[in-house]
ZADREN-325668 format. One record per residue: residue number from 1; x, y, z of N, C-alpha, C in turn. Coordinates in steps of 0.1 Angstrom, whole numbers. Example, Ala and Ser with C-alpha at 12.3 -4.5 7.8 and 13.67 -1.06 7.14 Angstrom:
# ZADREN-325668
1/132/-57/78/123/-45/78/132/-33/78
2/128/-22/71/137/-11/71/129/0/79
END
This chain:
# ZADREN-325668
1/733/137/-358/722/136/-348/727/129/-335
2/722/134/-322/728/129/-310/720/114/-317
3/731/104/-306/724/94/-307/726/83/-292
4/732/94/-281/730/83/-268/724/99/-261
5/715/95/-250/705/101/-246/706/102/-234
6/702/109/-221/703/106/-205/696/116/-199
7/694/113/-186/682/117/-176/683/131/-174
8/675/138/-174/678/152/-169/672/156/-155
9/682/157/-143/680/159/-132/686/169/-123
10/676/178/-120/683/190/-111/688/197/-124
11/687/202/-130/696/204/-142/706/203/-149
12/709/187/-145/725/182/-149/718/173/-158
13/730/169/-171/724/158/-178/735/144/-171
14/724/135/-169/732/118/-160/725/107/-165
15/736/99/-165/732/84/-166/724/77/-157
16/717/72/-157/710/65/-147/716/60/-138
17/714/56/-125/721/52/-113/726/37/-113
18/719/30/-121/728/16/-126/733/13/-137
19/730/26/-143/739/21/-158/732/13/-170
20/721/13/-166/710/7/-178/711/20/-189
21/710/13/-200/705/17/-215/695/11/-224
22/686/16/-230/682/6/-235/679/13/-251
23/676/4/-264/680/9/-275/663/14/-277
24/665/24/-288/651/33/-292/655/27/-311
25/640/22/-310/639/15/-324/631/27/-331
26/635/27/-345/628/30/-358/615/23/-360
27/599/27/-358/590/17/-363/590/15/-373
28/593/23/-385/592/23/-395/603/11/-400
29/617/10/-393/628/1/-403/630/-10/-394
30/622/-11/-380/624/-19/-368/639/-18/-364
31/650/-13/-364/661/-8/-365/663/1/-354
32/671/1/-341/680/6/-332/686/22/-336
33/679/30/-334/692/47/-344/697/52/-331
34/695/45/-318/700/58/-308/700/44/-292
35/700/56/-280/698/45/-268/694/57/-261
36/687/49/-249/688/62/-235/689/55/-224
37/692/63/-218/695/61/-200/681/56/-196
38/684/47/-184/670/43/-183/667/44/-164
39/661/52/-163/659/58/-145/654/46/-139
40/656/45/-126/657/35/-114/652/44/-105
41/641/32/-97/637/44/-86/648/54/-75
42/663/49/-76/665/61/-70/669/75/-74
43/668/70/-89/669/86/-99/658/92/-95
44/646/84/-95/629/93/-94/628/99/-77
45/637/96/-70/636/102/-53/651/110/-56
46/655/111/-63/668/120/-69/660/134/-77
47/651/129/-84/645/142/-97/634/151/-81
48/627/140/-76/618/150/-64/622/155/-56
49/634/154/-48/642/161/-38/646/172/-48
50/652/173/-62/654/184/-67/644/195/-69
51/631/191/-73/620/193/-74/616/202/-65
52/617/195/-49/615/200/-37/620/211/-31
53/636/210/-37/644/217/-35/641/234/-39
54/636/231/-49/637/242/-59/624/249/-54
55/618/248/-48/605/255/-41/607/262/-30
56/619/257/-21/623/264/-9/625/278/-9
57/617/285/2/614/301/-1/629/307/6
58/632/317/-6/644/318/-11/652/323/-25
59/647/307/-30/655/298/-36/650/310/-50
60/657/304/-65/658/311/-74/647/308/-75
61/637/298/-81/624/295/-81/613/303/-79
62/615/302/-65/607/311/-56/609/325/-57
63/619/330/-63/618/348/-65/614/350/-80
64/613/336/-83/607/344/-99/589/352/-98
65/590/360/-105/577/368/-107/570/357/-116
66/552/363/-112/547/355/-120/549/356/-135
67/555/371/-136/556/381/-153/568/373/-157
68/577/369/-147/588/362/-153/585/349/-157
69/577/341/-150/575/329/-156/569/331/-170
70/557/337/-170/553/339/-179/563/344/-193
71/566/353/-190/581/355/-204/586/344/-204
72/592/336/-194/598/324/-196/596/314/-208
73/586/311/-200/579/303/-209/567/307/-226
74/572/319/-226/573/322/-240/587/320/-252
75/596/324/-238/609/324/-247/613/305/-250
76/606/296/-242/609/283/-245/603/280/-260
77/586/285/-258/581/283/-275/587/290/-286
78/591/301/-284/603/302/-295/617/297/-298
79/620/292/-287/630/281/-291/627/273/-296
80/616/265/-291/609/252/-301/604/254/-309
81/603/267/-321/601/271/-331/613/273/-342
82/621/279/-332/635/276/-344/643/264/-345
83/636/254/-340/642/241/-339/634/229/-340
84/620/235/-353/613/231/-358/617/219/-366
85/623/220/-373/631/209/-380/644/196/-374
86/643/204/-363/649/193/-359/643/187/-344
87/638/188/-340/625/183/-331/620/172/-340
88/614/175/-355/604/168/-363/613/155/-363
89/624/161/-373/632/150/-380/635/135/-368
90/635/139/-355/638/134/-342/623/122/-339
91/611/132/-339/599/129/-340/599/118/-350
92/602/118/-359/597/109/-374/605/99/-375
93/616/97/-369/626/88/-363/622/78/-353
94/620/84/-344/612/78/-328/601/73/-330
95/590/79/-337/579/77/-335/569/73/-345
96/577/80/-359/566/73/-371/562/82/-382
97/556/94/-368/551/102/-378/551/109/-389
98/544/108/-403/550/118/-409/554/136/-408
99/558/144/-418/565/152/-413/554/164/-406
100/545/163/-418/537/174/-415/527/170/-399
101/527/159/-396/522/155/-384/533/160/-378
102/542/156/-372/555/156/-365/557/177/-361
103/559/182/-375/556/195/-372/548/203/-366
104/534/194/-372/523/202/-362/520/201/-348
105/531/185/-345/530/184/-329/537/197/-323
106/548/197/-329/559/210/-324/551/224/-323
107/543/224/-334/538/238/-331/526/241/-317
108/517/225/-315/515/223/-307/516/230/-292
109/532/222/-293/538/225/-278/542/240/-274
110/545/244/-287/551/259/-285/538/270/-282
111/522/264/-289/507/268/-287/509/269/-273
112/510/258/-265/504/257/-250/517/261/-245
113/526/268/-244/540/276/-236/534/288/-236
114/529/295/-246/525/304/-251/514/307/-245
115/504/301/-245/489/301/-242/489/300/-222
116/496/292/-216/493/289/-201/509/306/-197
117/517/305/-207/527/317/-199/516/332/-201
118/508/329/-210/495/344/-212/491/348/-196
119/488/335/-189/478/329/-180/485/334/-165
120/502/335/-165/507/331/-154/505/342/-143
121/504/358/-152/505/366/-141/491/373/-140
122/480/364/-142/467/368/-142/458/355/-134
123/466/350/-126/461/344/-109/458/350/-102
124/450/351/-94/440/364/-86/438/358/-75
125/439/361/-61/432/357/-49/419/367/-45
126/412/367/-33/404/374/-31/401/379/-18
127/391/391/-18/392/395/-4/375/397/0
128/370/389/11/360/386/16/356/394/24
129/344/404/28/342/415/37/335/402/48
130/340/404/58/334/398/69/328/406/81
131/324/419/78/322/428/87/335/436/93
132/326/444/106/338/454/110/348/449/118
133/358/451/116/374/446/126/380/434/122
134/373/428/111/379/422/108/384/422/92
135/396/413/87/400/414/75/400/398/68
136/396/399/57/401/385/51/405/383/37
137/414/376/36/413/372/22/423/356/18
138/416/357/4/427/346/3/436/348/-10
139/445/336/-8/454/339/-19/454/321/-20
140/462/324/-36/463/313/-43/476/310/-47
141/478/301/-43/492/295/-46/496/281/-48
142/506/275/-56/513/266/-63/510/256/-58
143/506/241/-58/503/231/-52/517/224/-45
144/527/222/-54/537/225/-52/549/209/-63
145/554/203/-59/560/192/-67/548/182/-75
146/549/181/-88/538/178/-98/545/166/-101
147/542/155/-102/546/146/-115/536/145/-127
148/541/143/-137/536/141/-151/539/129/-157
149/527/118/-158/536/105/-167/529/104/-178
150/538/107/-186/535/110/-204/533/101/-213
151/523/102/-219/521/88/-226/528/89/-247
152/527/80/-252/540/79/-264/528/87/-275
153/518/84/-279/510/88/-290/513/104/-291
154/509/113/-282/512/131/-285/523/138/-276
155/533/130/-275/544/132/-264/548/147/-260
156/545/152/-270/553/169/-268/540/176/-267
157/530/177/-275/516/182/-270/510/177/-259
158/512/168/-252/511/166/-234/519/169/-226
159/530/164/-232/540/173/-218/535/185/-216
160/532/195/-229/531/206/-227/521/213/-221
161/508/208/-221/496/209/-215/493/205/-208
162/505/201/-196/503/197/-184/514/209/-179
163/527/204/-182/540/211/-179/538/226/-175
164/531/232/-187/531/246/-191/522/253/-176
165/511/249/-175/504/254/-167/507/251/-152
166/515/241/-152/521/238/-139/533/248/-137
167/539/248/-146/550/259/-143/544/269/-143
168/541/279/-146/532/294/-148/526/297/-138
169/518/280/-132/512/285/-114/527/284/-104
170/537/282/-113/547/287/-98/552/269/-93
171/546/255/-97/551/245/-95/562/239/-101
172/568/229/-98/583/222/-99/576/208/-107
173/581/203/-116/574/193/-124/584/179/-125
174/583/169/-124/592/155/-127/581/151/-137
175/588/146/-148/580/137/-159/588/126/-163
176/580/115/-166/584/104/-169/576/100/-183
177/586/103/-193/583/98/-206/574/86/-209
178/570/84/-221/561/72/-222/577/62/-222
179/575/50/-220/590/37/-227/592/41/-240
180/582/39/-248/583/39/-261/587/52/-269
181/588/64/-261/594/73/-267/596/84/-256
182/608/84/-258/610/96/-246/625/105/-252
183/632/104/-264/642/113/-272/637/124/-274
184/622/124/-279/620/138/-284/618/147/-268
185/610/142/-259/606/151/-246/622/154/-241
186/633/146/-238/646/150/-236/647/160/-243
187/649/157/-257/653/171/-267/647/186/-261
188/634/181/-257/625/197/-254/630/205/-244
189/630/193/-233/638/197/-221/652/206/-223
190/657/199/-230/676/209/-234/669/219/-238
191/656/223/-244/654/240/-251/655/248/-237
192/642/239/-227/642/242/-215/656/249/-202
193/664/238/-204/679/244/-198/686/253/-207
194/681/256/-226/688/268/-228/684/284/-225
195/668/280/-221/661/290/-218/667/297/-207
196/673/286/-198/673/294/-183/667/289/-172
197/660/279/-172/650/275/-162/662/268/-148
198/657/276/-137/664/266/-125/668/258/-124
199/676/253/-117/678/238/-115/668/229/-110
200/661/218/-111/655/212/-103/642/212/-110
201/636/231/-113/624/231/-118/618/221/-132
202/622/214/-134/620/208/-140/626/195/-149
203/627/182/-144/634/168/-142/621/157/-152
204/630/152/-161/630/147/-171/638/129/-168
205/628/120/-165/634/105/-169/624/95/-170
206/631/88/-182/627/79/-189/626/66/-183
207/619/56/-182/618/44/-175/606/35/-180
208/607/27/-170/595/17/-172/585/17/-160
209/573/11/-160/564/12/-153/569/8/-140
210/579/6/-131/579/6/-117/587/23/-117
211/593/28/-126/596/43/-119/580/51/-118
212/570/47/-125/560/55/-125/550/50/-113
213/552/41/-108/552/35/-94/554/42/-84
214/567/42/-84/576/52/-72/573/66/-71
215/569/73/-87/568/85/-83/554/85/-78
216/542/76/-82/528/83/-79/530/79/-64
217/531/69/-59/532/69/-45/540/75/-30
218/550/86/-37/562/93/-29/550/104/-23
219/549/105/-5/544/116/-3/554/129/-7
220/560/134/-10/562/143/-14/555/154/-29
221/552/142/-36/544/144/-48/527/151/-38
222/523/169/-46/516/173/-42/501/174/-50
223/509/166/-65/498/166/-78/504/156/-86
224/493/151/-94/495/135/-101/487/143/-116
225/494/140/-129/485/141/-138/494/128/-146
226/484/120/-150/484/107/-162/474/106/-171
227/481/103/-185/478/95/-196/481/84/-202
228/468/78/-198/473/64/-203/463/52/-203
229/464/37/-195/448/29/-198/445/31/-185
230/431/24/-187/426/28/-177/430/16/-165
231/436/7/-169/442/-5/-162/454/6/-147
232/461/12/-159/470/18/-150/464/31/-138
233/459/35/-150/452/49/-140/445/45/-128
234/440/31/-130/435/29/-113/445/24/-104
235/455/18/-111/465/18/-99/470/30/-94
236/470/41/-107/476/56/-100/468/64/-91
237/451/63/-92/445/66/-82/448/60/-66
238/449/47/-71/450/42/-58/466/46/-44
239/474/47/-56/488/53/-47/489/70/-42
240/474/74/-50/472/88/-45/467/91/-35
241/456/79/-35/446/76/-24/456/80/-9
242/463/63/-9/472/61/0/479/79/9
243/485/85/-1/484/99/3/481/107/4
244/465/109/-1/459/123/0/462/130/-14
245/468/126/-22/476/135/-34/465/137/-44
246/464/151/-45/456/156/-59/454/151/-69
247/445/146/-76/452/145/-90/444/149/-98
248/456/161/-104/446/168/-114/442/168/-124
249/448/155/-133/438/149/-143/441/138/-145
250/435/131/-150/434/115/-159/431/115/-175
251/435/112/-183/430/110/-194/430/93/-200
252/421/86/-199/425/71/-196/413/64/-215
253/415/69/-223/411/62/-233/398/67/-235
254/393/63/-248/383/70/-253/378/56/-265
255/369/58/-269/360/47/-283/352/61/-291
256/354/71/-293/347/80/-303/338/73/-308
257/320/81/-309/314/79/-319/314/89/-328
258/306/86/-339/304/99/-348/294/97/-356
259/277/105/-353/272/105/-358/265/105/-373
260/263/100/-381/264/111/-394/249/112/-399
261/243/119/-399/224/127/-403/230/139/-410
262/233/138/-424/234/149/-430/225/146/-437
263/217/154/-447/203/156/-457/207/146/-465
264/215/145/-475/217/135/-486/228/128/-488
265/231/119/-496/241/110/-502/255/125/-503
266/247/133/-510/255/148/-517/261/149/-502
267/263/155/-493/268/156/-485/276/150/-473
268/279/134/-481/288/129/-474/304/130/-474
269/310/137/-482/321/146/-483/329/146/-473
270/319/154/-463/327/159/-449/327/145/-443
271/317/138/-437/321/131/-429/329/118/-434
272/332/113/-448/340/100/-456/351/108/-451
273/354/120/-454/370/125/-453/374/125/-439
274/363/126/-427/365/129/-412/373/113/-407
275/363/107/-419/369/89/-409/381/82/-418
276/383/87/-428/398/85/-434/408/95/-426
277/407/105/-423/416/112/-417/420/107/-400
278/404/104/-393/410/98/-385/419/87/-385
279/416/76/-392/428/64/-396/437/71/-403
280/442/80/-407/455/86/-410/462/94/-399
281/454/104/-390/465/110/-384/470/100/-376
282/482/103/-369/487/97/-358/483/80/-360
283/480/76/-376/478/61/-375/466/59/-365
284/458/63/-365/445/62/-355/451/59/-337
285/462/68/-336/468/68/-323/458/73/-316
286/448/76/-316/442/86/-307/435/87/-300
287/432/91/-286/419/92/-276/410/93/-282
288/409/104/-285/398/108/-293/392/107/-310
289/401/96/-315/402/89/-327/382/88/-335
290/381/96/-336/364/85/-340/365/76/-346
291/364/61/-340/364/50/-345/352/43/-346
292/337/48/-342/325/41/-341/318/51/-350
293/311/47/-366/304/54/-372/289/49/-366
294/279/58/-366/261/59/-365/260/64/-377
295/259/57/-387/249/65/-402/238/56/-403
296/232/68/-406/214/65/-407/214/58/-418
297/205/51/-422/204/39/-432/206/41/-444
298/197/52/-447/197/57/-462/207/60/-470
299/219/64/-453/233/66/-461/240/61/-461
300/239/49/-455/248/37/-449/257/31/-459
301/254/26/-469/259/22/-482/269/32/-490
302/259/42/-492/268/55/-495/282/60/-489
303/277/63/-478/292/63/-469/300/51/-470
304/298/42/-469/309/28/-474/315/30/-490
305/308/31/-495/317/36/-507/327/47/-509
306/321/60/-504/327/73/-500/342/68/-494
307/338/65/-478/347/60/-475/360/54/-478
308/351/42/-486/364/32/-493/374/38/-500
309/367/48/-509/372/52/-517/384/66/-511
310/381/69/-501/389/82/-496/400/71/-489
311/396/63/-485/410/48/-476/415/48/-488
312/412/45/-502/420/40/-513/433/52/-517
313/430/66/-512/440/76/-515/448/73/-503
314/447/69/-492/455/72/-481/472/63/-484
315/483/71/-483/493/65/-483/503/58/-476
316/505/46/-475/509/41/-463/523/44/-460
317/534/46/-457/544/36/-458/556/51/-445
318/569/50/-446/579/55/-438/576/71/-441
319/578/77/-425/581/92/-430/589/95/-441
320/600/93/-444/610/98/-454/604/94/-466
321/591/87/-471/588/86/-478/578/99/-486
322/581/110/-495/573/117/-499/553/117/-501
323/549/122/-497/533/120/-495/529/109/-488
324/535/103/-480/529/99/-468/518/101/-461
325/511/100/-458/496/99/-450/498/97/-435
326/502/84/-435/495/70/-426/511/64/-422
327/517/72/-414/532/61/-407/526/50/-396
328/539/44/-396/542/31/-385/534/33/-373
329/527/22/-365/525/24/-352/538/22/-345
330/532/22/-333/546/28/-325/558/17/-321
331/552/5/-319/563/-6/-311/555/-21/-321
332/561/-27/-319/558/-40/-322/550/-45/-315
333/546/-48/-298/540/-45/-290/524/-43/-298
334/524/-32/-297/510/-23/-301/506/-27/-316
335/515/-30/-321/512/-36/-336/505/-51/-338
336/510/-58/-329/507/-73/-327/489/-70/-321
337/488/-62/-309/474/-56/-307/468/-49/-319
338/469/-47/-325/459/-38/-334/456/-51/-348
339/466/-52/-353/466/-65/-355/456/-78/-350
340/454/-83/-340/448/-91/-331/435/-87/-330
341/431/-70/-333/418/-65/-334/411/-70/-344
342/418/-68/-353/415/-64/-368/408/-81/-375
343/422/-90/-371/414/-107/-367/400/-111/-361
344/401/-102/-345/389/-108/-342/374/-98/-349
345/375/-88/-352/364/-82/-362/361/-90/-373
346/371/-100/-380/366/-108/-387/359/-118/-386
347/364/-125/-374/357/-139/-368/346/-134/-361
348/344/-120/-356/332/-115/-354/317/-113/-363
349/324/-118/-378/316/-114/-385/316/-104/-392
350/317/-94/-391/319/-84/-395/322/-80/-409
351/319/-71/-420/324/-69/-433/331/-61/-432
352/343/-69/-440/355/-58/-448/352/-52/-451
353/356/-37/-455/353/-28/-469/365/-27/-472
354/377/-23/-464/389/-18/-464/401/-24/-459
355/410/-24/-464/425/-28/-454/426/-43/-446
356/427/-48/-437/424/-58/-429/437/-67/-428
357/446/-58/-431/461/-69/-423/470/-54/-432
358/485/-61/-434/492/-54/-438/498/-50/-453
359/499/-34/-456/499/-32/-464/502/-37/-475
360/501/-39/-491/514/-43/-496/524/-34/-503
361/532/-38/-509/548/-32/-510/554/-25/-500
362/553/-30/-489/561/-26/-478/571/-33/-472
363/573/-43/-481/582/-56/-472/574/-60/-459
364/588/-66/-450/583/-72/-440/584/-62/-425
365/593/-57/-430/599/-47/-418/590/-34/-414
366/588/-30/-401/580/-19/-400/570/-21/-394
367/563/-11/-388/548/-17/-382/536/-12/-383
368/534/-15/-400/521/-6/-409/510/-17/-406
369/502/-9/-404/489/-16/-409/479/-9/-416
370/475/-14/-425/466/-9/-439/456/-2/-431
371/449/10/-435/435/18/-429/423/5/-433
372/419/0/-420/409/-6/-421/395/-3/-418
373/385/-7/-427/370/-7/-427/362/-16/-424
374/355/-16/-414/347/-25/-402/333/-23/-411
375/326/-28/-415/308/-28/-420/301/-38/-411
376/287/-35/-415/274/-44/-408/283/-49/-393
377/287/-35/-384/289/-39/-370/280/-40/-360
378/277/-41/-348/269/-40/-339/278/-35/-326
379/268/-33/-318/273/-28/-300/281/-41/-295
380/277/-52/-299/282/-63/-286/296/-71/-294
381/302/-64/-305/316/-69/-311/326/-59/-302
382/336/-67/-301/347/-64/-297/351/-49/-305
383/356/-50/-318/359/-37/-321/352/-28/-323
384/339/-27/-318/327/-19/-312/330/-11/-303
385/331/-20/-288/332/-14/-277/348/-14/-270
386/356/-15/-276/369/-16/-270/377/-11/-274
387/389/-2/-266/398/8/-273/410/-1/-285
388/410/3/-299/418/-2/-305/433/5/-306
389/428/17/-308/439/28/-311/446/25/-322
390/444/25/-331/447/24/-344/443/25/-357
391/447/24/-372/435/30/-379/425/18/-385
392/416/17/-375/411/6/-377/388/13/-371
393/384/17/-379/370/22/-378/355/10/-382
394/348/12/-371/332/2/-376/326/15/-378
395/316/9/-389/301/13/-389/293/5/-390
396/284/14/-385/266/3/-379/253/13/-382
397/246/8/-393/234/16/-395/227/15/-385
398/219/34/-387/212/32/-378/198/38/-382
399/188/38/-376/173/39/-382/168/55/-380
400/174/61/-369/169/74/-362/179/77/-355
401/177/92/-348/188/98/-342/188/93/-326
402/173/87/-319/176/86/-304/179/73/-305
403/182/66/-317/187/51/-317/207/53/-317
404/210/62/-325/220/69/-326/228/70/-310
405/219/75/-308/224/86/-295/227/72/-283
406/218/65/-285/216/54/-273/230/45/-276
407/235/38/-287/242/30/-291/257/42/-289
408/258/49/-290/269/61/-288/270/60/-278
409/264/63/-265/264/67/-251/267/53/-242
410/266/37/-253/264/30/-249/277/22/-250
411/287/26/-239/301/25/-240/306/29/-226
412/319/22/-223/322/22/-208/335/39/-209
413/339/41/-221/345/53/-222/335/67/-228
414/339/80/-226/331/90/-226/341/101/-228
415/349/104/-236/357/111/-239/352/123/-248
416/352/118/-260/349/123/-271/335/121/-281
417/329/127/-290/318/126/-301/319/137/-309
418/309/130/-318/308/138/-332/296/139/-339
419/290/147/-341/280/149/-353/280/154/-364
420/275/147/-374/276/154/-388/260/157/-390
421/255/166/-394/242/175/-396/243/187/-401
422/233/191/-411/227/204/-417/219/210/-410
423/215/206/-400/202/213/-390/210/215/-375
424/208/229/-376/214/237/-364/207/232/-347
425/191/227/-351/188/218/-340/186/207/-338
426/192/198/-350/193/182/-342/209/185/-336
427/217/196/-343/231/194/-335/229/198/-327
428/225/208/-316/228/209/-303/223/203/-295
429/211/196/-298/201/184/-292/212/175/-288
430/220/170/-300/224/155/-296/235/161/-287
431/242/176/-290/259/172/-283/250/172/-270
432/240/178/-270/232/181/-250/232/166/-246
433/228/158/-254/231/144/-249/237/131/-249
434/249/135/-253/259/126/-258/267/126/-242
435/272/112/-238/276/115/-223/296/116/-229
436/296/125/-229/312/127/-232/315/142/-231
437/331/147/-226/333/155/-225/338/163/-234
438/336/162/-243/340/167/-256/328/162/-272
439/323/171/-277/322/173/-284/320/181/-303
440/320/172/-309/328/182/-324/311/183/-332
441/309/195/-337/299/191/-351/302/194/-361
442/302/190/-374/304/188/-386/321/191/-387
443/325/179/-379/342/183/-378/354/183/-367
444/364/179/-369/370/176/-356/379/192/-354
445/377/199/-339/387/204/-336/383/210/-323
446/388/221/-315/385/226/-301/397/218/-293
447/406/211/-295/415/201/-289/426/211/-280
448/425/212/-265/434/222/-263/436/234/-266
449/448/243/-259/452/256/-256/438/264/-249
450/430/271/-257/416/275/-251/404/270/-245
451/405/259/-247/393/256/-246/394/239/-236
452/385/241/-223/387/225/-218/392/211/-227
453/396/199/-222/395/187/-226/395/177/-221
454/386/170/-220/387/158/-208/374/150/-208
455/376/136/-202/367/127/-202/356/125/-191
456/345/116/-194/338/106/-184/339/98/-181
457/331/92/-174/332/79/-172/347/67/-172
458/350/62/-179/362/55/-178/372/60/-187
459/367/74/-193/379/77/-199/390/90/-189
460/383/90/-179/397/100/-167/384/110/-162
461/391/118/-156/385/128/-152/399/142/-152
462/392/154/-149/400/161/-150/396/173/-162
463/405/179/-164/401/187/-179/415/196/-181
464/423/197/-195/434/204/-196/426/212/-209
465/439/219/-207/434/234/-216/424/245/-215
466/425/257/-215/423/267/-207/420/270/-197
467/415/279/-191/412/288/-178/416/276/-165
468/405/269/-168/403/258/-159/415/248/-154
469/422/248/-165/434/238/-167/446/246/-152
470/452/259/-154/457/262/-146/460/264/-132
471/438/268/-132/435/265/-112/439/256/-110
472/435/242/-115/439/232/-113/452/227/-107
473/462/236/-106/474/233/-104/477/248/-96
474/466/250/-87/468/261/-76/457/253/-61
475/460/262/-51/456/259/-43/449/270/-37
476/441/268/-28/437/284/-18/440/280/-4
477/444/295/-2/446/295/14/439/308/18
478/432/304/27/422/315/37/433/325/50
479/436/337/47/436/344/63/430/352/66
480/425/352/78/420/360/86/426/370/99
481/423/382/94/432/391/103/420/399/117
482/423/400/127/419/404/137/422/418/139
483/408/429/136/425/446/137/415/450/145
484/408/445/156/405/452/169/421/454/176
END
């Protein structure tokens, strides 16, 4: 396995311009397996001038058809298909995840190449009758140099659902990996230069938060898309401001609720397995994680047991370990926070059911934390209303559904929700008023490729995946012809 890494710019592979490296740990063994180059702002005014470059009409870029992009970018997701196994193994190394997570990201990415190259040669302009002698129409075209700053939790399933549709509308893309993991998006990129893609069209480096600085504020940048808190995101509005620069989405955190009003005790099944799986995938990495239970009273107890008992199968420990569940969070960093959560829910009061520090038989090494169960919570605790990102879930009975709905809505993020129900009209009642831009009933999924995704309120604005996702990364231009 490669194990020293570097910037991909213009489509050359280079060291960063001072010679920085810095080491990529194992979460699982806290252990060094690799390094990478680490970009300096003048690699990031190095990757945009290539960027720039690559759009000049002419240029190879610019003669591609839209039919060609679109093939293009089919023939990438089948690269990242036969190189399923080794993407993952890279994935589960870097990042944590177990395998079958790790794979499904991969297939992910190769979903949205697939899905936005469908999209590329089915952009339409239009033609406006304005009466006699005159002609009009408009056309639609590429915004033009994009940045993308990628965040570490679904690194290859965001690149892609930004990347993909940017390229397909005909734009030039710079991304900047999350810190904490940026080996595997490198790797993706090399499928990308085996594909064929231009030079320039697409620039790949790794850094820390002042390269993601330099790029949001470079007037050259003609679109901004970020993931990440919402601490940062307003500074990235603000350097867009400063320019005028688009930005065509935000995805800035999420606190998921999830209602549960099913008929009986008997049918808590679905939703005990919905909130153990959330604390299993991705280690409760997730925006859209439901971490806030609403169960109605009757079942409140019930579901705690349920629960408990579905946390008591979950497996903790290293990918390489067989039937794994539940890998490493990501940095030590993020572990010390989730951790710190998990403390103050106690001194909040709060009842254990589950988990509440670190596994055992895991040694010392690694950065597990047991699937934790929050009971008898309220709105005004800390791990109530504040993003934990980890597998760490409250519940809080509740009496009725518009008590439900109020304590749900009653959150500074708006991302995501959930209902669990047997009645076809308390569910469309509540998703009608749940203030979030996404929601699930009796179940998580809708996430991408077809269908919108995106937040309220403080969780971003914007929306990726389908139809919508693509305009977004076009422009219109009006002419008007005179044929007196």
């Amino acid at each position: 396995m490669n194990t020293s890494y570097q910037l991909f710019i213009d489509g050359v592979w280079r060291e960063g311009s001072d010679g920085t490296r810095v080491p990529v740990v194992n979460p699982a063994t806290e252990e060094a397996f690799a390094e990478v180059s680490w970009g300096t702002p003048h690699d990031a005014s190095l990757a945009l001038a290539a960027a720039e470059k690559a759009l000049v009409a002419g240029g190879e870029w610019a003669s591609w058809s839209p039919t060609r992009r679109g093939r293009f970018l089919s023939s990438v997701a089948a690269l990242i298909r036969q190189n399923t196994a080794e993407l993952s193994a890279l994935f589960c190394l870097e990042h944590g995840k177990p395998p079958h997570q790790a794979s499904g990201e991969v297939e992910d990415a190769a979903r949205y190449l697939e899905y936005f190259g469908g999209w590329a040669d089915k952009l339409t302009g239009m033609t406006i009758d304005l009466g006699p002698w005159q002609m009009n129409y408009v056309l639609r075209e590429p915004l033009g140099v994009t940045v993308h700053i990628a965040p570490w939790n679904y690194p290859l399933d965001i690149f892609c659902r930004s990347v993909a549709p940017a390229l397909a509308a005909g734009n030039t893309c710079v991304v900047k990996p999350a810190p904490e993991i940026s080996l595997v998006t490198l790797a993706l990129a090399s499928l990308f230069q085996e594909a064929g893609l231009p030079a320039g069209v697409l620039n790949v480096i790794p850094g820390g938060p002042e390269l993601g600085k330099v790029l949001t504020e470079d007037p050259r940048v003609r679109g901004i898309v970020f993931t990440g808190s919402v601490e940062t995101g307003r500074k990235v509005l603000e350097a867009a401001a400063r320019n005028i620069t688009p930005v065509i989405s935000m995805e800035l955190g999420g606190k998921a609720a999830s209602l549960v009003f099913v008929g009986d005790a008997d049918e808590l099944d679905g939703p005990a397995g919905g909130a153990a799986g959330a604390m299993a995938w991705n280690a409760g990495q997730s925006c859209g994680q439901r971490s806030r239970w609403y169960v109605r009273r009757d079942l409140y107890e019930p579901f705690l047991e349920r629960v408990a008992e579905r946390v008591r199968g979950l497996k903790v420990g290293p990918a390489t370990q067989p039937g794994v569940s539940l890998g490493p969070l990501v940095s030590k960093r993020h572990y010390e926070k989730v951790m710190s959560y998990i403390h103050t829910g106690i001194e909040e009061g709060a009842r254990l059911i589950a988990g509440g520090g670190r596994p055992e038989n895991l040694g010392e090494h690694g950065y597990f934390v047991a699937p934790t169960v929050f009971a008898d919570c309220h709105n005004g605790m800390r791990i109530v209303r504040e993003e934990i990102f980890g597998p760490v879930i409250s519940v809080i009975p509740v009496d009725n559904l518009d008590e439900a709905v109020a304590l749900a809505n009653d959150n500074m993020f708006g991302l995501s929700s959930e209902i669990w129900t047997s009645d076809v009209t308390t569910a469309h009642s509540v998703a009608s008023r749940l203030d979030v831009g996404h929601v699930t009933i009796n179940g998580s999924a809708a996430f991408g490729f077809e269908v919108p995704f995106g937040g309220v309120k403080l969780s971003g604005l914007g929306r990726e995946g389908g139809p919508e996702a693509i305009l977004a990364y076009t422009r219109l231009k009006n002419v008007w012809v005179n044929l007196k």
